[in-house]
C-alpha positions as CSV (number, residue, x, y, z in Angstrom):
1,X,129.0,94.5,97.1
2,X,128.5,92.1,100.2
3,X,125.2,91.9,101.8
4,X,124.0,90.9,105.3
5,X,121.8,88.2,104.1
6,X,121.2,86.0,101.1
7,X,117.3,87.2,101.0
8,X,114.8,90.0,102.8
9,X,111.3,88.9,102.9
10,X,109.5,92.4,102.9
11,X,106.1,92.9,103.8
12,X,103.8,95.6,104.7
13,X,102.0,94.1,107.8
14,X,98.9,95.0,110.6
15,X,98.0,91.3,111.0
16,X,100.3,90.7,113.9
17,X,98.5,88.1,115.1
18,X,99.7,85.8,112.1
19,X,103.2,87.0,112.4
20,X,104.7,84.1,114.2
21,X,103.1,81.6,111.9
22,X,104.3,83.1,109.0
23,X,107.9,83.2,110.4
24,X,107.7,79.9,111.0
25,X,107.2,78.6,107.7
26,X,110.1,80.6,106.6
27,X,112.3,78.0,108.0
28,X,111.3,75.3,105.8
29,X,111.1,77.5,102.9
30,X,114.7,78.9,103.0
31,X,116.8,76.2,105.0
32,X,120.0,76.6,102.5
33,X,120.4,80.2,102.9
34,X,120.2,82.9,105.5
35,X,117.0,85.7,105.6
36,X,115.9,88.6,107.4
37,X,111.9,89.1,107.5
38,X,111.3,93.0,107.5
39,X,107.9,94.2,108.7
40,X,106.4,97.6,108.3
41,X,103.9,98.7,110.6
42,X,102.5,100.9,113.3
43,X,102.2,97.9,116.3
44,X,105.0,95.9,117.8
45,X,106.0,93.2,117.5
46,X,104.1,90.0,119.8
47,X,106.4,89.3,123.0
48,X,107.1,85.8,121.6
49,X,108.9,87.0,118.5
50,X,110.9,90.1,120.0
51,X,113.8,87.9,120.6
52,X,114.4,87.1,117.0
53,X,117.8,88.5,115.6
54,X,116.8,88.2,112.0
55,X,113.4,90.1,112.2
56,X,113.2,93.9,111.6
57,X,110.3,96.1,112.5
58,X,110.1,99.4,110.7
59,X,107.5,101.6,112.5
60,X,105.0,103.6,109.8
61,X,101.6,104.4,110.0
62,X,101.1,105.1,105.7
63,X,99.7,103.5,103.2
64,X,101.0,99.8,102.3
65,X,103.1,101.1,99.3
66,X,104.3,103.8,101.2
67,X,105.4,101.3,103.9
68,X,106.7,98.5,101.3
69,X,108.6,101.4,99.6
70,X,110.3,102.4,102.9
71,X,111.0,98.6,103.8
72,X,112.7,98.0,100.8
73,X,115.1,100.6,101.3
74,X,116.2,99.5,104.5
75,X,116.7,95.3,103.2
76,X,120.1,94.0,104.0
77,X,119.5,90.9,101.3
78,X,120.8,90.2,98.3
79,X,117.4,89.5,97.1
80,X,114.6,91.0,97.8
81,X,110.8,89.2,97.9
82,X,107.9,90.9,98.5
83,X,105.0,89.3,100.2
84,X,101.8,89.6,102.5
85,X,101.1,89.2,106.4
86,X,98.8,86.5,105.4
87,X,100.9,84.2,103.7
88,X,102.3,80.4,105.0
89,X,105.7,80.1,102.9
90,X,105.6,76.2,101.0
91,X,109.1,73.6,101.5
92,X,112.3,74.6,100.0
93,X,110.9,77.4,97.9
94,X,113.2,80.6,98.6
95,X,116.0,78.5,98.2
96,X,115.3,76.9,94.9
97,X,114.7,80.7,93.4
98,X,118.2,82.2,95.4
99,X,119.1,78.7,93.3
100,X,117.7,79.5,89.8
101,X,118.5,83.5,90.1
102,X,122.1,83.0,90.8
103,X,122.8,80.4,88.4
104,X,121.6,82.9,85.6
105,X,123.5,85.6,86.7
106,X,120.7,87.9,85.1
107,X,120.4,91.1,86.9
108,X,117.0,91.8,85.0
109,X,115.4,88.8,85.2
110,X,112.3,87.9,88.0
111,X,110.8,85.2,89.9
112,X,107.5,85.3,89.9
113,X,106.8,83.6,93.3
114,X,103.6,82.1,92.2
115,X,101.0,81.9,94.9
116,X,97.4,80.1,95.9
117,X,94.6,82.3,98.0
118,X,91.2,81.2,99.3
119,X,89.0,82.1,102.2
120,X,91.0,80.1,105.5
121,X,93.7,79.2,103.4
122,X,91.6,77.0,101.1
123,X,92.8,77.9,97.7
124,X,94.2,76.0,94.9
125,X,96.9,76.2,92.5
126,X,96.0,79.3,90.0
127,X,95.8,78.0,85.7
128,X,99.6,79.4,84.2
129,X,97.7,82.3,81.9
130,X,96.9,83.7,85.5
131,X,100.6,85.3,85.2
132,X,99.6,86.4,82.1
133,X,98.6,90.8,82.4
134,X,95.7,90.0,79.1
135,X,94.4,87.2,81.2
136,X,92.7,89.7,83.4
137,X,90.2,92.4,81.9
138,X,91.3,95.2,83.8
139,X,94.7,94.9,82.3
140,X,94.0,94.5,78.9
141,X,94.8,98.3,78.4
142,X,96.1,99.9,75.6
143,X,99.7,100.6,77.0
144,X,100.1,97.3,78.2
145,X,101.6,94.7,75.7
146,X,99.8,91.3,75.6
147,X,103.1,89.3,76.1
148,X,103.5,90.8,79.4
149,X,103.5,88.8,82.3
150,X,102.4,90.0,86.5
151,X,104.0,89.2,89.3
152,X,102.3,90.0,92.8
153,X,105.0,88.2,94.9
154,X,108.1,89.3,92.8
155,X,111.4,87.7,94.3
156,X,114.6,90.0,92.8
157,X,117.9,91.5,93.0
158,X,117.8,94.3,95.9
159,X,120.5,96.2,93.5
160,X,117.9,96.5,90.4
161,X,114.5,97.2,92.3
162,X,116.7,99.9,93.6
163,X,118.0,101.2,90.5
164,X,114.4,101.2,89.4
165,X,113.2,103.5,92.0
166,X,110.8,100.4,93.4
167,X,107.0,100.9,93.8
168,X,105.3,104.3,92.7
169,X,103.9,105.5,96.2
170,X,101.4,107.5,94.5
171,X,99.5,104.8,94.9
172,X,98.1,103.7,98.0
173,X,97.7,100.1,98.2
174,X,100.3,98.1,96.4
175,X,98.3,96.1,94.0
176,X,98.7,98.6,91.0
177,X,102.3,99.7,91.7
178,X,103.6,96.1,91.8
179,X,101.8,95.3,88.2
180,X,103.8,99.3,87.2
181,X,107.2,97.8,88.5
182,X,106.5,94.6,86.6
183,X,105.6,96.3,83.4
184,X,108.7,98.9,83.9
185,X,111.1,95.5,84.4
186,X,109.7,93.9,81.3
187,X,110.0,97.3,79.4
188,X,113.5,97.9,80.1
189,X,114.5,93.9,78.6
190,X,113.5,92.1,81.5
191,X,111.9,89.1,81.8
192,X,109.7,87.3,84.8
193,X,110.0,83.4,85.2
194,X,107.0,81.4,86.8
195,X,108.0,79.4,90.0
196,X,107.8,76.0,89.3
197,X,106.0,75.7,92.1
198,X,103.6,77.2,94.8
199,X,105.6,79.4,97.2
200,X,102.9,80.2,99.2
201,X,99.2,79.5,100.2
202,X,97.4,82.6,101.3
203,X,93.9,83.6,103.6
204,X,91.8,85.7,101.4
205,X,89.7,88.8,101.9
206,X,86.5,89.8,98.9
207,X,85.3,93.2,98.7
208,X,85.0,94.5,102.0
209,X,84.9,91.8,104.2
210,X,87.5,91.3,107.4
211,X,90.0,94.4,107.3
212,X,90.0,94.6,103.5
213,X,87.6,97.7,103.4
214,X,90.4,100.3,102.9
215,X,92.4,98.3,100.5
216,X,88.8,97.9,98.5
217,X,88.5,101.6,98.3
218,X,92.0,102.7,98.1
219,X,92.1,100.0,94.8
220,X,88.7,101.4,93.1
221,X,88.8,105.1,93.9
222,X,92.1,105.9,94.1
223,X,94.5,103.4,92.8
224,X,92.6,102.5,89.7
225,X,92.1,105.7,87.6
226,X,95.6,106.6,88.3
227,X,96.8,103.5,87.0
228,X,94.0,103.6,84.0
229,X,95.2,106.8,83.0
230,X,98.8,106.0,82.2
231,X,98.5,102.6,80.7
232,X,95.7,103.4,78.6
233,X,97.7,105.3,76.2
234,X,98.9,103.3,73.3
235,X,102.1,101.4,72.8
236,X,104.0,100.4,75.7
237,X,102.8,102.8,78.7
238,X,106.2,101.5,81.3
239,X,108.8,102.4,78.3
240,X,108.7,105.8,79.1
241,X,108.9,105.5,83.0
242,X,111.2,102.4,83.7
243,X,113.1,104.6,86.3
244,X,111.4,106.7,88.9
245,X,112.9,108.2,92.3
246,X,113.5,105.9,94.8
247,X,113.0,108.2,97.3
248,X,108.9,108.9,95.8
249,X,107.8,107.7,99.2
250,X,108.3,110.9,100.8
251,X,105.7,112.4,98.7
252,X,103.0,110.5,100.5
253,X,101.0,110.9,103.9
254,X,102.6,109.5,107.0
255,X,99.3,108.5,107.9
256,X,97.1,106.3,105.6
257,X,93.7,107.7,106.8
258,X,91.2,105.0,105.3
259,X,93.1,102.3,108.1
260,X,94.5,104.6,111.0
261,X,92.3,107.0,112.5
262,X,92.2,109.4,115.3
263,X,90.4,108.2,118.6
264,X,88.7,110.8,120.5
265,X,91.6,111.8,122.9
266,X,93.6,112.1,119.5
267,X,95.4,109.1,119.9
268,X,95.7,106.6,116.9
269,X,95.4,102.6,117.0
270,X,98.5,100.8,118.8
271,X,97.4,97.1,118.1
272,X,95.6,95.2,115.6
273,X,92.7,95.2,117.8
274,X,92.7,98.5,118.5
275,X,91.2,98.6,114.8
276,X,88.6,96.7,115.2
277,X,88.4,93.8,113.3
278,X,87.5,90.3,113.6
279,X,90.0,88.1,113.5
């Protein structure tokens, strides 16, 4: 099979405002190999970035799984590496895991693009048992085994996420489905490798503060008793769900309601400002 690039960095993205510096980091992250950066989201893209041949803007107002789901679909990479708006990609890392994954020749197996977060990009390395599902208390459920390892910022094959069927898009934000896809990897003999290093160093948004509300509430009061339901049976929870339809995304709302709403003349937002955030 031939591919377009060696790599699509995929994101679900609103901040559009941190687009350009993001892009811009990609160069020193991935000098060795060539890369696409696919956006999804409702706004354009800024003026100074339109003229970039290796940036793709998919246009959807859903939810951030919804919109990762649909991104994915439409990579031209080998590799696929999922990411956030918010993100400032570290030296030479895409190329040293395009590097690592090729010389395994392991379909299955999964960088886990390990990442630092803090309020103004202030955060420091995260301990190893971070990667580690037990590690945090809302994953020590009963369907999840205590060797299994998380991966927010996964960096794989495009052919095997496919063949997975990607995120769940029942879910609304994409916390919860990329710990599912994870678990679902692991359960079907896969395994996920640390980075050996930081790929990337990330603002940070608690609770409700910024434009984190939605993703807050989406996470507590929808996301989480969906996912507490499944993996809280016993055993392993993913074993019996490794693949699921690729195409799940149609399933979900077109319009992720707890970010984009209406205006009075029935018109919905058009820029990140039109939502009304501080930047």
């Amino acid at each position: 099979m031939s591919y377009k690039y060696d790599v699509s960095i995929l994101m679900p993205a609103i901040r559009t405002h941190q687009w350009l510096m993001l892009y811009g980091s990609l160069y020193n992250a991935c000098r060795e190999h060539s890369w696409e950066l696919v956006l999804v989201s409702p706004f354009d893209l800024p003026p100074e970035m339109t003229h970039f041949d290796n940036v793709k803007l998919i246009k959807d107002y859903g939810a951030p799984t919804r919109a990762a789901q649909i991104g994915a679909i439409q990579c031209e990479g080998e590799f696929m590496y999922h990411c956030v708006d918010d993100a400032i990609f570290l030296p030479d890392v895409i190329d040293g895991a395009i590097k690592f994954l090729r010389e395994q020749n392991n379909k299955k197996l999964v960088v886990n693009m390990r990442y630092r977060e803090g309020a103004q990009y202030g955060g420091g390395t995260l301990p190893g048992q971070f990667w580690l599902a037990h590690y945090h208390e809302e994953l020590r459920l009963a369907g999840i085994p205590k060797d299994y390892k998380i991966s927010c910022h996964h960096f794989m094959r495009m052919d095997y996420f496919k063949e997975l069927g990607g995120w769940d898009c029942k879910y609304e934000y994409i916390n919860h489905p990329l710990h599912d896809l994870m678990f679902r990897v692991q359960a079907d003999g896969g395994k996920l490798v640390d980075s050996p290093m930081d790929a990337t160093t990330c603002n940070h948004y608690v609770n409700k503060t910024g434009d984190h509300a939605p993703i807050y509430d989406a996470q507590t009061f929808s996301d989480k008793p969906i996912f507490d339901a499944i993996y809280s049976q016993p055993g392993n929870a993913a074993a019996s769900r490794i693949h699921i339809d690729l195409n799940n995304w149609q399933q979900s709302s077109p319009i992720w309601k707890r970010r984009f709403k209406y205006d009075e003349e029935g018109n919905l937002p058009e820029s990140y400002d039109d939502l009304g955030y501080n930047k």
